[in-house]
VONULUM-95016 format. One record per residue (C-alpha): residue in three letters; x, y, z. Coordinates in steps of 0.5 Angstrom, whole numbers, padded with zeros to 4 digits, always signed. Example, Ala and Ser with C-alpha at 12.3 -4.5 7.8 and 13.67 -1.06 7.14 Angstrom:
BEGIN
ALA+0025-0009+0016
SER+0027-0002+0014
This chain:
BEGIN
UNK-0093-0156+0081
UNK-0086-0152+0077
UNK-0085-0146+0075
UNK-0082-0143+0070
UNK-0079-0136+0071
UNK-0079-0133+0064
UNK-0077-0128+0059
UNK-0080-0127+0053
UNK-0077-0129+0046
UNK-0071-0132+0051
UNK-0067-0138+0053
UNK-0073-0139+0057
UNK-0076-0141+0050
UNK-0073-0148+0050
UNK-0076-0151+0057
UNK-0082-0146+0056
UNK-0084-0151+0051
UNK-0081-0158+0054
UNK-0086-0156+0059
UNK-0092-0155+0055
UNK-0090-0162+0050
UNK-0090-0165+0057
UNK-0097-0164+0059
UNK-0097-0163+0066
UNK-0099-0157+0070
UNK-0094-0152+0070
UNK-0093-0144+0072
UNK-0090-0139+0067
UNK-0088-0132+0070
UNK-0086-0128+0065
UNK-0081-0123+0067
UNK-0081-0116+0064
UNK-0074-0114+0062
UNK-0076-0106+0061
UNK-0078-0106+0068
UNK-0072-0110+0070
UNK-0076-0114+0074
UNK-0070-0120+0074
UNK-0065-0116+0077
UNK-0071-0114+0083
UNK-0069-0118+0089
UNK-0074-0123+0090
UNK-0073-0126+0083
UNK-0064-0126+0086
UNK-0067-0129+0092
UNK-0067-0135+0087
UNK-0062-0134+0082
UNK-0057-0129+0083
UNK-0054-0128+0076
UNK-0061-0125+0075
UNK-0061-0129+0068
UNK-0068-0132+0066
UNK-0070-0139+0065
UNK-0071-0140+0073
UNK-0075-0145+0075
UNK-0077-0148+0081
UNK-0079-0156+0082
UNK-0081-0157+0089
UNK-0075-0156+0093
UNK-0070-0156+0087
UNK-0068-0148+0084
UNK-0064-0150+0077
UNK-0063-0144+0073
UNK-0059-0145+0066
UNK-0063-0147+0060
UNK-0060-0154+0057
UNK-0060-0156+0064
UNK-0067-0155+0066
UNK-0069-0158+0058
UNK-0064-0164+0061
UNK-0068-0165+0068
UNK-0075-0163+0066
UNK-0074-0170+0060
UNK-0072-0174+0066
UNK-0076-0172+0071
UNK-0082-0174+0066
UNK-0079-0180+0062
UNK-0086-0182+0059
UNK-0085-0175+0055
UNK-0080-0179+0050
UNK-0076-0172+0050
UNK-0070-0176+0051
UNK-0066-0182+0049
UNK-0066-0187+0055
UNK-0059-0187+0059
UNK-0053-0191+0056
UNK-0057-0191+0049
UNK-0053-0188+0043
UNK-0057-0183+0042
UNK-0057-0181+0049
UNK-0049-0179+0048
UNK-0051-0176+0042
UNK-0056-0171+0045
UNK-0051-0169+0050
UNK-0046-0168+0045
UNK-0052-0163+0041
UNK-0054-0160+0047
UNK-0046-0158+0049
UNK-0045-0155+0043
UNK-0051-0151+0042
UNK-0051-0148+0049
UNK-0043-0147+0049
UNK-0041-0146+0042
UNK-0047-0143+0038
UNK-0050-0139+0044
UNK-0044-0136+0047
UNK-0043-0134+0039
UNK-0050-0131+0040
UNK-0048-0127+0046
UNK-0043-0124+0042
UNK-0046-0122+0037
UNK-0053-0118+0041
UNK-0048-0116+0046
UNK-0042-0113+0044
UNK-0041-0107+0048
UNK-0040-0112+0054
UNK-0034-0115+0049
UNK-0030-0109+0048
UNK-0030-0101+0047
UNK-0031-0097+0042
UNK-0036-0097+0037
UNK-0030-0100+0031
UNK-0029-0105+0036
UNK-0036-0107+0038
UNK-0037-0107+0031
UNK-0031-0112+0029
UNK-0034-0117+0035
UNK-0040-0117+0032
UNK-0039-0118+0025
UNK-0034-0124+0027
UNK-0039-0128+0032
UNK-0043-0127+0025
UNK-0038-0130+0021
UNK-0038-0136+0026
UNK-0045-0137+0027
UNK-0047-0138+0019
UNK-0041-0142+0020
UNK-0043-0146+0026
UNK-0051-0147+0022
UNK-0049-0149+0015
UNK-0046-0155+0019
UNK-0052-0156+0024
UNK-0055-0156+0017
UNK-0051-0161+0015
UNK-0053-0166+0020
UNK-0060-0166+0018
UNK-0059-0168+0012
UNK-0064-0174+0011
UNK-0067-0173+0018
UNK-0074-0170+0021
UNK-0072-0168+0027
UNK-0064-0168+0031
UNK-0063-0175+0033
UNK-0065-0180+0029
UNK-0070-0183+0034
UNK-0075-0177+0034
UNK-0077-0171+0037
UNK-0073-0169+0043
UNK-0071-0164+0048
UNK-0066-0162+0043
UNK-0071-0159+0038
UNK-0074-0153+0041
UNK-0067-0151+0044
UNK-0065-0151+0037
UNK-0070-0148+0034
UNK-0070-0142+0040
UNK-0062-0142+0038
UNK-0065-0140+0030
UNK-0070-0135+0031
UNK-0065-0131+0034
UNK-0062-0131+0027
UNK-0068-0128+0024
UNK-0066-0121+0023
UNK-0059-0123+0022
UNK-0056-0123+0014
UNK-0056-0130+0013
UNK-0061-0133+0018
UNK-0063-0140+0020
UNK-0069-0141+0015
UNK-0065-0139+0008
UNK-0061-0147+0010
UNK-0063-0152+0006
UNK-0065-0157+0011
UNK-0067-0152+0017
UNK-0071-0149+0013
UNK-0076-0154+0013
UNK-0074-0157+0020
UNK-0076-0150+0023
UNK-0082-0151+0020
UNK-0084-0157+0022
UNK-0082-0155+0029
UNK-0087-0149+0028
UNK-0093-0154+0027
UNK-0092-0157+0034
UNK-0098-0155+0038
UNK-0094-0154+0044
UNK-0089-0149+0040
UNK-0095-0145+0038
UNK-0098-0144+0045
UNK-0091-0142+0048
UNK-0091-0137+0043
UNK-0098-0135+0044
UNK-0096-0134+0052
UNK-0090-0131+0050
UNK-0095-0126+0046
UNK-0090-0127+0041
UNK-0091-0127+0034
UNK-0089-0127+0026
UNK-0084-0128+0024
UNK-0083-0134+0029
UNK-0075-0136+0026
C-alpha cells in the first residue's frame, strides 16, 4: 500500500488528490511544517531535499509532485487519469505538466519566498512584484486554453487537473487570483465538486476559501 508523506496546502495536494480519485487503499502522513518534522532525519532518510510530497510504493521513493502525478496515472491505468502512450493528448499532458511545474511553480517560489532570491527589503520587494507580474501573465494564458473546455485535456479529467487547481489556490490571496478569470473561474469550480478534492481537503483540515 502507498504513502503518501504530505504538507498541508502544499504541492503534496496534487497526488494527494490522485490518490484519492484512485480509490485504492492509501497511507497519508502529514508532516507539521511548525515543527519542521520534514527536516527531522527519518523523513531525510527518504528524501534528502526535505521537501514534501514523498512517497513511498513498495520499493519505490519518488519525490517531486508532477513525477509522483505521472507514476500514481500509470501505475493505475484503469483510474483514466492519463491519456495512453503515443495518443496526442498524452503529449499534451506532459506539454501542460512541464509548464505548470517548470514555468508557474518556479514563479510561485519566487513569489512566497523572496528572501531566498535576493537581500534587502527593496530587493525582496522588487522580486515578488515581478513573479506576480509573471504569474497573472502565465494564468490569463492558462485561461485561454480553457476556452470551450471542462477540464485541460480534451479527453477529460486527468492528472493535470488537481495539479493545476493546486497551482490556483496558491494565488487566492494574491491581487489578481485564478478564480477572477473567466474560464478558471468556473473550472476551479467544477474541480471542487469532485468528491475526491472535497476529501483531500477535509484530510488536509483545510477549509474555505478553497482557491
Amino acid at each position: 500500500m502507498p504513502t503518501l508523506y504530505a504538507i498541508a496546502s502544499s504541492a503534496a495536494m496534487a497526488p494527494h488528490i490522485l490518490l484519492r480519485e484512485i480509490g485504492a487503499p492509501f497511507d497519508l502522513v502529514l508532516l507539521d511544517r511548525e515543527k519542521a518534522e520534514h527536516k527531522q532525519p527519518a523523513y531525510l532518510a527518504l528524501n534528502p531535499h526535505g521537501r514534501a510530497p514523498t512517497l513511498v510504493d513498495g520499493d519505490l521513493v519518488l519525490y517531486e509532485a508532477a513525477a509522483i502525478c505521472l507514476h500514481l496515472a500509470d501505475a493505475n491505468p484503469g483510474a483514466g487519469l492519463v491519456p495512453p502512450v503515443g495518443a496526442p493528448e498524452r503529449s499534451e499532458l506532459y506539454k501542460w505538466l512541464i509548464y505548470l511545474t517548470n514555468t508557474v511553480q518556479a514563479d510561485m517560489m519566487l513569489y512566497f519566498y523572496p528572501e531566498r532570491f535576493a537581500e534587502g527589503a527593496a530587493a525582496q520587494a522588487s522580486v515578488k512584484a515581478m513573479a506576480e507580474s509573471r504569474l497573472s501573465d502565465q494564468f490569463d494564458g492558462l485561461d485561454r486554453a480553457l476556452a470551450g473546455r471542462d477540464w485541460m485535456l480534451a479527453s477529460g479529467y486527468s492528472a493535470l487537473d488537481p495539479y493545476l487547481f493546486m497551482l490556483c489556490r496558491w494565488t487566492r490571496f494574491m491581487a489578481c487570483p485564478a478564480r477572477e478569470r473567466l474560464h478558471l473561474g468556473p473550472y476551479l469550480a467544477r474541480v471542487l465538486e469532485r468528491p475526491a478534492v472535497r476529501a483531500a481537503f477535509a484530510a488536509e483540515g483545510l477549509s474555505d476559501p478553497y482557491y
